[in-house]
C-alpha positions in Angstrom: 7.4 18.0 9.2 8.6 14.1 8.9 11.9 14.0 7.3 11.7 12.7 3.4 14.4 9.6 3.4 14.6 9.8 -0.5 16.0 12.9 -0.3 17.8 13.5 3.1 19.3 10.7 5.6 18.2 11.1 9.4 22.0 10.6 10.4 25.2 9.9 8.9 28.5 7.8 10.3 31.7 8.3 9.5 34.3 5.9 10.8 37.1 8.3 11.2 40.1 5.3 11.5 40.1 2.3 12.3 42.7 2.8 14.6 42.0 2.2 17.8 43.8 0.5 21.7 41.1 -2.0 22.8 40.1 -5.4 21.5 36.4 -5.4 21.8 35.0 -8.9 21.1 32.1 -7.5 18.9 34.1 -4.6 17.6 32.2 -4.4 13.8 35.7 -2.4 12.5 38.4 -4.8 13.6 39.9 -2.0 15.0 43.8 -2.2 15.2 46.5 -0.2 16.8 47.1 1.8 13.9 45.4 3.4 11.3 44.8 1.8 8.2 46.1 2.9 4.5 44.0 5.3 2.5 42.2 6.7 5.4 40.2 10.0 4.5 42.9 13.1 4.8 41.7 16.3 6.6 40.8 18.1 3.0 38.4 15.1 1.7 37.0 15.2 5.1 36.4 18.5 4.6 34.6 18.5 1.1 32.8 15.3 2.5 31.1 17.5 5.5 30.5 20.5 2.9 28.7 18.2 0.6 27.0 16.9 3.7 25.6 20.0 4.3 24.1 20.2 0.7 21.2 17.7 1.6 17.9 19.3 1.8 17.7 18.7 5.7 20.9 18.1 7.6 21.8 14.9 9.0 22.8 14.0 12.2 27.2 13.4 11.9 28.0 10.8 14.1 32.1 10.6 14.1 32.6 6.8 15.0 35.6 4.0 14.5 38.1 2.6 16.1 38.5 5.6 18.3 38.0 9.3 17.1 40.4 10.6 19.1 43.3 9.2 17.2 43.1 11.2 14.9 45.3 14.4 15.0 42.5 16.6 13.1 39.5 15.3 15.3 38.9 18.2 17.1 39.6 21.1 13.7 36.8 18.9 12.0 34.1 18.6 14.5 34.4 22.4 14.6 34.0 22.7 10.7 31.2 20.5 10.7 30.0 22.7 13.5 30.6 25.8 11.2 28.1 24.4 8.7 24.9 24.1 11.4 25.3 19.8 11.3 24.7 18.5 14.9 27.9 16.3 15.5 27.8 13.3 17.8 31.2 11.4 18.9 32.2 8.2 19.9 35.3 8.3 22.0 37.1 4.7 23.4 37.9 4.4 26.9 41.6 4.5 26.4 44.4 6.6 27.8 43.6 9.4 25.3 39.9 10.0 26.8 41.0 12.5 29.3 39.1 15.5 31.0 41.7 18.0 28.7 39.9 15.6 25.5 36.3 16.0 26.5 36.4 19.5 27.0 38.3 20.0 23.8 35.3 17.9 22.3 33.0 20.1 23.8 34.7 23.4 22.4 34.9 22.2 19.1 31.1 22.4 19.0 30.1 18.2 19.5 26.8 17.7 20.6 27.2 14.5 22.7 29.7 12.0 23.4 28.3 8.3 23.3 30.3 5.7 25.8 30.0 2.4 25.4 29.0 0.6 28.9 28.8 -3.7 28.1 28.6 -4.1 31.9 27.3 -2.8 35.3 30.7 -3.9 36.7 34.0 -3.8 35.8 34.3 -7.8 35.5 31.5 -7.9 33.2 32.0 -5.0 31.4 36.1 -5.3 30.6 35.9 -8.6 29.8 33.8 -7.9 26.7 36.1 -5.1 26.2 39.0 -6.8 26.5 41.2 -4.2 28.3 41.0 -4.3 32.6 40.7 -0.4 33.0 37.9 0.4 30.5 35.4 0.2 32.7 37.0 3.0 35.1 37.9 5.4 32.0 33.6 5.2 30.9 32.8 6.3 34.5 35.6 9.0 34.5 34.5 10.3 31.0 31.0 10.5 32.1 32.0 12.5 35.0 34.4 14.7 33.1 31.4 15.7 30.6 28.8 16.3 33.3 31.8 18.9 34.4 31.9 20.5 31.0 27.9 20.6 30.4 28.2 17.6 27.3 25.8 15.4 27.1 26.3 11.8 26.8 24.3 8.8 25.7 25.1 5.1 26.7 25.8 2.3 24.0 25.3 -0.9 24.9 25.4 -4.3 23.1 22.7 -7.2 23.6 24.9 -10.4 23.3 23.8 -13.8 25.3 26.9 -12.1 27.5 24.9 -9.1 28.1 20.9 -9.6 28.4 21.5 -11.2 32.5 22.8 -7.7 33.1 20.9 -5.4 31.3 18.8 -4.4 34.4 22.0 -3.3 36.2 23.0 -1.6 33.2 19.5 0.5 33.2 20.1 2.2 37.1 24.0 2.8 36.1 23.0 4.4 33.3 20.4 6.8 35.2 23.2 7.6 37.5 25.5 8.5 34.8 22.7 11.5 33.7 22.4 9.5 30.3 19.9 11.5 27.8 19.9 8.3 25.8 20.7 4.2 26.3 21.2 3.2 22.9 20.9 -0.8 22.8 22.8 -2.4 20.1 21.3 -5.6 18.7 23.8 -7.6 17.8 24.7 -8.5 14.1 27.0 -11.4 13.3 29.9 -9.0 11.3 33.7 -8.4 12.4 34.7 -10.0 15.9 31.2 -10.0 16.4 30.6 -13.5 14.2 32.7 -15.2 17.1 29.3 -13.9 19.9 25.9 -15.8 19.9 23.3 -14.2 19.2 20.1 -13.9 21.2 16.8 -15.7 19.7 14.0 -14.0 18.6 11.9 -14.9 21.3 14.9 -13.2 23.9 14.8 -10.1 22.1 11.0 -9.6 22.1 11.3 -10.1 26.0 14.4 -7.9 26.5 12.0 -4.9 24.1 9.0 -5.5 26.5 11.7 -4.6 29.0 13.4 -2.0 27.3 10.2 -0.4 27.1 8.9 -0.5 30.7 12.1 1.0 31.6 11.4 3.8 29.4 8.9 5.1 31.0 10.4 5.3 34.1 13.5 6.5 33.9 14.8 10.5 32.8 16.6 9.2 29.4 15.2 8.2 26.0 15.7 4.0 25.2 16.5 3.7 21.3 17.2 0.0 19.6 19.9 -0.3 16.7 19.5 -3.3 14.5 16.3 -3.8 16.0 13.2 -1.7 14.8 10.7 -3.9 15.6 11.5 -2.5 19.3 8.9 0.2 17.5 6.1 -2.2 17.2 6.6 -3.4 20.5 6.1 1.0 21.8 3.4 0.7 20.1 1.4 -2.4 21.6 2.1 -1.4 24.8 1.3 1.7 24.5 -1.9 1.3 23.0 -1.3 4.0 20.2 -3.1 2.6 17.0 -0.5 2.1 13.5 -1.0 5.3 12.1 0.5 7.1 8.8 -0.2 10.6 10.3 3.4 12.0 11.2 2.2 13.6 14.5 1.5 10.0 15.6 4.3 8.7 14.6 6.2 10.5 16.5 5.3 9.0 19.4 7.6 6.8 19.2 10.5 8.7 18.0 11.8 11.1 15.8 13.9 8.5 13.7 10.8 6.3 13.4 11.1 4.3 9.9 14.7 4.6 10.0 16.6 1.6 8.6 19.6 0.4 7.0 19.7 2.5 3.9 16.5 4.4 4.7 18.0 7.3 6.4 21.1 5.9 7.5 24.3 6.1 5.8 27.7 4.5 6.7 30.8 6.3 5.2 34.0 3.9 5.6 37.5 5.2 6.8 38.4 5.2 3.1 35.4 6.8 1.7 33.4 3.9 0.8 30.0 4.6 1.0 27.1 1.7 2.8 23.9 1.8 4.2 25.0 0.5 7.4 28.2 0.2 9.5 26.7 -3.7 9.7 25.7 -3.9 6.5 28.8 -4.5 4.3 27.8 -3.7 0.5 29.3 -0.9 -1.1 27.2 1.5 -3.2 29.5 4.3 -4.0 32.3 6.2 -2.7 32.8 10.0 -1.5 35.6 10.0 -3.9 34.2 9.3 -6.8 30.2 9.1 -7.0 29.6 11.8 -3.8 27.6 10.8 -1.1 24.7 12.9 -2.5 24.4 11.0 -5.4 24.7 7.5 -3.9 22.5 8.1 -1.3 19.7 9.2 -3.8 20.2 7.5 -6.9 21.9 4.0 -6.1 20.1 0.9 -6.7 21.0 -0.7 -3.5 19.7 2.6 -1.2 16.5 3.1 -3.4 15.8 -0.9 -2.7 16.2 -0.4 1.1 14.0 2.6 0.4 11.4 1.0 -1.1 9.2 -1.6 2.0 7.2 -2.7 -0.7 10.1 -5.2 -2.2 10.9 -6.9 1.5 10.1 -10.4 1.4 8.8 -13.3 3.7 7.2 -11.9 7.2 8.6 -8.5 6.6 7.0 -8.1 3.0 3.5 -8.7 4.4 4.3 -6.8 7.8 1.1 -4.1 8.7 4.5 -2.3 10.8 6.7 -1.9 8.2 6.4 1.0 7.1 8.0 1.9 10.9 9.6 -0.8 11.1 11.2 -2.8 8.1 13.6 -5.0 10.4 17.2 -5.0 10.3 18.4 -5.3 6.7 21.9 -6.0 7.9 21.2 -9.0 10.0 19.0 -10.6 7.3 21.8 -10.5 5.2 24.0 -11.3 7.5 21.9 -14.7 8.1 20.2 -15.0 4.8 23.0 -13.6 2.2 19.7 -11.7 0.9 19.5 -7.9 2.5 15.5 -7.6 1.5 14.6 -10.7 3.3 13.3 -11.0 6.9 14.7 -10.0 9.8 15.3 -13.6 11.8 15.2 -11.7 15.1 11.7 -10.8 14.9 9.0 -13.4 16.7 6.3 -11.2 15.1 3.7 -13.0 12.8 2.1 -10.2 10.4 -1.6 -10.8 10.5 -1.8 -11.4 6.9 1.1 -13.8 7.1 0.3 -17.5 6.3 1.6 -19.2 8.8 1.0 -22.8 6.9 2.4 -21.3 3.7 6.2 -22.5 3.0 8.7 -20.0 3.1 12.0 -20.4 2.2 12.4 -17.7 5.2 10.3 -18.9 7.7 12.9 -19.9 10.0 11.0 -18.5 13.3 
């Protein structure tokens, strides 16, 4: 049965502190070597996972940051989350605390997957986007040390002008890694990140035509973030018509339709509550309004909910209702969070090419 976004979200993140050791140069959090004031304590964590375990399907937990593992309850939450039947997913940094005693403890605690974040097929390219020299050693040592313990592991990666020479390279190291997933992160102009360029439109439509011959060739699923259009492109080359029936859908993914705000849901170290760890406007807090009750009944999540109030290309879109673009990055670019998404080199076929458009920028 396809997943109702007006009542449940696909999958939750919860940046657990923004602490963290490294100095990524697209880090979305900032993260610094300590954690910052007001972060969540263990008890409001607590009542957070209980209420997220109130929704009428679970979401997917994702514990992001900084780096999970500084926190000193890390591991006694993952296993209440676990206690309440809510797949949990972490996202560990390749620092000094991501040892094989860590990862097993992850995998005792009940976590579902570990994702490692892999910028480079080498360790030139990939610590200098990292910006410390031994993280590229400590992503091939956690791998190993989870394939040891029987966790499964998916591999982040970020598509920066930096990155898309080496994505290729990236594709066999993750196969040799035993990856289930390669989870491609289109970059959005927010944190350190503003200081990277951004790929054009007509870049990422190559690089998704890529992505998706290497789907069907190698053992791991390829999923886009910040870049749904990736499901059009499934779709043309695969030949499968634009359908509504669920079934079909699927084809193409479980999480198909899901979007900034539609089935996604950011909670913030403090408990400030956004559709999107890259979309940066606040509809409630944990504290006060309850995730529940934001993610139903705010303004901002019902107008990411709603396709039908998108503007420019996106607005007239036939994929839309799969796709929707990346809400984060058009307002990121545009200041506007319902208009297009200026990665996209789509035209809709009942788009009016001739017609001005105050967003018709591609």
């Amino acid at each position: 049965m396809e997943r109702d976004f007006d009542k449940s979200p696909f999958i939750i993140f919860w940046e657990t502190t923004r602490a963290c050791n490294l100095v990524c140069s697209h880090c979305r959090a900032e993260a610094k070597p300590t954690p910052a004031p007001n972060e969540l304590s263990t008890k409001e964590v607590q009542k957070l996972i209980e209420e997220i375990s109130q929704f009428e399907t679970k979401p997917i937990l994702v514990l992001t940051g900084g780096d999970p593992l500084m926190r000193d309850d890390i591991f006694d939450l993952i296993e209440y989350s676990n206690s309440f039947g809510i797949r949990t997913a972490v996202t560990p940094a390749p620092t000094p605390l991501m040892t094989r005693e860590n990862i097993e403890k992850l995998k005792e605690s009940g976590a579902d997957r570990i994702a490692l974040s892999l910028d480079g097929s080498t360790k030139t390219r990939h610590n200098k986007l990292r910006g410390v020299s031994k993280s590229f050693d400590a992503i091939l040592d956690a791998a190993s040390y989870a394939e040891e313990v029987d966790l499964p592991i998916q591999i982040n990666t970020t598509i920066t002008k930096e990155t898309v020479t080496d994505l290729k390279a990236i594709a066999e190291l993750t196969e040799q890694l035993d990856a289930v997933l390669w989870s491609l992160f289109f970059l959005v102009p927010v944190g350190r990140g503003e200081k990277l360029e951004m790929i054009t439109s007509e870049e990422a439509e190559r690089i998704m035509e890529f992505l998706y011959r290497e789907e069907q060739k190698r053992p791991y699923q390829v999923k886009t973030t910040e870049a749904t259009h990736y499901r059009r492109v499934v779709l043309q080359n695969s030949g499968t018509p634009l359908s509504k029936d669920p079934q079909k859908r699927d084809k193409i993914g479980r999480s198909v339709g899901v979007s900034d705000g539609n089935g996604i849901v950011f909670v913030s170290r403090t408990g400030e509550i956004y559709p999107s760890g890259f979309l940066p406007l606040k509809a409630g807090s944990v504290l006060e309004e309850g995730l529940i009750k934001t993610y139903k009944e705010s303004k901002l999540f019902k107008e990411l909910r709603d396709k039908s109030l998108l503007k420019g290309k996106c607005g007239v879109c036939e994929y839309n209702s799969i796709c929707g673009g990346s809400r984060a990055r058009a307002y990121s670019i545009y200041g506007d969070h319902l208009a297009p998404d200026p990665l996209c080199a789509y035209y809709p076929e009942e788009w009016d090419e001739d017609s001005w458009d105050v967003y018709n920028s591609n």
